[in-house]
N, C-alpha and C positions, 0 to 999 in steps of 0.2 A: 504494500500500500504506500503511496506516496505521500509523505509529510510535508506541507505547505508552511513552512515558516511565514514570519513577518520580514526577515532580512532575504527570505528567495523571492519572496512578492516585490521586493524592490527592485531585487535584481533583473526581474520578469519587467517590471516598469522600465528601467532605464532599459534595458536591451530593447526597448520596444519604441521609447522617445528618441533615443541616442542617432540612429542613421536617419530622424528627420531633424537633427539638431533644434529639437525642442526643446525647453525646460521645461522639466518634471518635477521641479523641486516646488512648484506651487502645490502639487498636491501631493504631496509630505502633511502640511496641514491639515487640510480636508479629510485626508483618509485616513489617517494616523489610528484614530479614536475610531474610527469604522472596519479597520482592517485585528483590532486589538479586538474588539467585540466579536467578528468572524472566525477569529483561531480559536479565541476562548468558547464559543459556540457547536465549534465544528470538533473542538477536541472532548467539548462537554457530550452534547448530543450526535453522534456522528449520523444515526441511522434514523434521530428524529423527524417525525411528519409535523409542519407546522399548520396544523388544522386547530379548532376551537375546541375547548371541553365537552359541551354539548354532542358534537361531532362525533368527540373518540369516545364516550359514552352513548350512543344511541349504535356506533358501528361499533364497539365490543358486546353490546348485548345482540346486535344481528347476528356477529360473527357466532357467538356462543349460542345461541338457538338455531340458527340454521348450523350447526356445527360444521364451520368451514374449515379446511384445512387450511396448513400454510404457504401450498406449491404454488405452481404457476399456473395460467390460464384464465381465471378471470377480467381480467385486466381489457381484452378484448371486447367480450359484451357488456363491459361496466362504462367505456368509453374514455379507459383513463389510461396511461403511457404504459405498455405493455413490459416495461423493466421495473415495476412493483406485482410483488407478492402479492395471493389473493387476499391477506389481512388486509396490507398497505393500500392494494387497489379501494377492499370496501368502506374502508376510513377516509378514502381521498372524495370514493364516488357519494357517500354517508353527508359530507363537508361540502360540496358538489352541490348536492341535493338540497341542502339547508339553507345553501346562500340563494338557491332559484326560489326554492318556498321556504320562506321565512315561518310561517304558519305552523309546519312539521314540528311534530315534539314528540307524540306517540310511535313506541316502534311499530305498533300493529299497521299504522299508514303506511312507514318506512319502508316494515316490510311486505306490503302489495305492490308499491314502487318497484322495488328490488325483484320480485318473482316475476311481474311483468317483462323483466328484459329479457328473460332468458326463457330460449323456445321450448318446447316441452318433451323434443327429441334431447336433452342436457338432462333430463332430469334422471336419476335413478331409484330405484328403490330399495329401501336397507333391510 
């Protein structure tokens, strides 16, 4: 895994201002305080989804009643970047959902939304 320092993002900056003989040094300032908050973040939360409370509490209780797994493949008919897992995809699509209908708060709604995407040749029975 590649570790993004604050002293390689500089480096990354000037190699990038340097052949247009810009100065880069104005935004030393600007980012200083933005780039110190992104390491501390990234080193905190690496795998964190920045979605609402609401959010990850109405898609962990879908996840856990429809007992979803955690592989891949949903992501697809949830409509959401097919490089999250099916937890990540239904939190993201859950988060999704919540900013289109503000209204949502029951999962019993949630989850009619959610069984509507998917056709009924996906379905299995246990």
């Amino acid at each position: 895994m590649l570790k993004l320092t604050y002293s390689r993002l500089l480096q990354l900056i000037e190699s990038i201002f340097y052949p247009f003989q810009l100065n880069y040094n104005f935004l030393n300032i600007r980012i200083e305080p933005a780039l110190d908050y992104f390491v501390e973040m990234t080193a905190v939360l690496p795998n964190e989804l920045l979605i609402s409370q609401q959010a990850r509490d109405l898609g962990n209780q879908l996840i856990k009643e429809m007992n979803i797994n955690r592989s891949y493949g949903m992501a697809n008919f949830l409509g959401v970047n097919t490089c999250y897992d099916n937890h990540q995809a239904v939190l993201i699509w859950t988060f999704q959902l919540l900013e289109r209908e503000p209204a949502l708060n029951e999962l019993a709604e949630i989850k009619k939304y959610f069984l509507s995407i998917f056709p009924d040749s996906v379905y299995q029975l246990a």
